[in-house]
N, C-alpha and C positions, 0 to 999 in steps of 0.2 A: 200534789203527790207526796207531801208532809215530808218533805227535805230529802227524799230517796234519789231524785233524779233533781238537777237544773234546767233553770224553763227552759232553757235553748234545746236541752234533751228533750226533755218534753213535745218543743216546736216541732224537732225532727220527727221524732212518733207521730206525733197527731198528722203531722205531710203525709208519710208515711203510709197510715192506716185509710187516709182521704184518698190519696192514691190508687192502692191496689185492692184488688177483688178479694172479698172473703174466701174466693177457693184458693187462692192464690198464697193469700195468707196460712191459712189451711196445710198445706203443701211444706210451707218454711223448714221445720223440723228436720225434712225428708232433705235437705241440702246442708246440714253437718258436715257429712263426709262429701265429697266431690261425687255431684251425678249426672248423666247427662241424657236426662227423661224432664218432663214438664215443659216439653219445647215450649208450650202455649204460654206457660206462666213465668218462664225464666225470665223474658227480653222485661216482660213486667214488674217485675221484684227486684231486677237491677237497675230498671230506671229509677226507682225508689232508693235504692243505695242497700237493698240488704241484701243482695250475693253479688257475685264478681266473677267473670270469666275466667277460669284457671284455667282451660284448656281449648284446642282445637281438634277436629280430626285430620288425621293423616292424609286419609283419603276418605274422599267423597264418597259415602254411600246410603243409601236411603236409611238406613238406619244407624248408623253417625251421628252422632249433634253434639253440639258444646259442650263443656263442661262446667259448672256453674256449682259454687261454695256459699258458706253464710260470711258477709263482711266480719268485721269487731262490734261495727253497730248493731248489726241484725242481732250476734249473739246478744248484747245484752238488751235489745228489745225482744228474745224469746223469751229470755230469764224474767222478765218485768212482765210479761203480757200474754206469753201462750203459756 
């Protein structure tokens, strides 16, 4: 990566990118600000480590769903790579 990143950063991206789905990846952008759409892909990109539940709903209702944000890491793996 010619000194922009440390391998360890690096290791973390490359998990990362081995991990999750290109749509999913895809998507990352779209969780900047706090959203709580991409039911399918959230639970996926936070076991990766690049968003994080900020929120819950109140009440339970069919269209309800978490609220999920980009980590410190995600930001600067969109900065590097999307």
């Amino acid at each position: 990566m010619k000194g922009i990143i440390s391998f360890d950063k690096f290791s973390l991206i490359s998990r990362a990118i081995d991990r999750c789905s290109l749509s999913g990846l895809e998507k990352l952008n779209d969780f900047k600000s706090p959203i709580d759409k991409y039911a399918e892909f959230s639970q996926e990109l936070a076991s990766c480590g690049l968003v994080h539940l900020v929120g819950l709903p109140l009440i339970a209702t069919p269209d309800a769903g978490s609220t999920y944000q980009l980590t410190n890491f995600s930001e600067e793996f969109v900065g590097l790579l999307l």
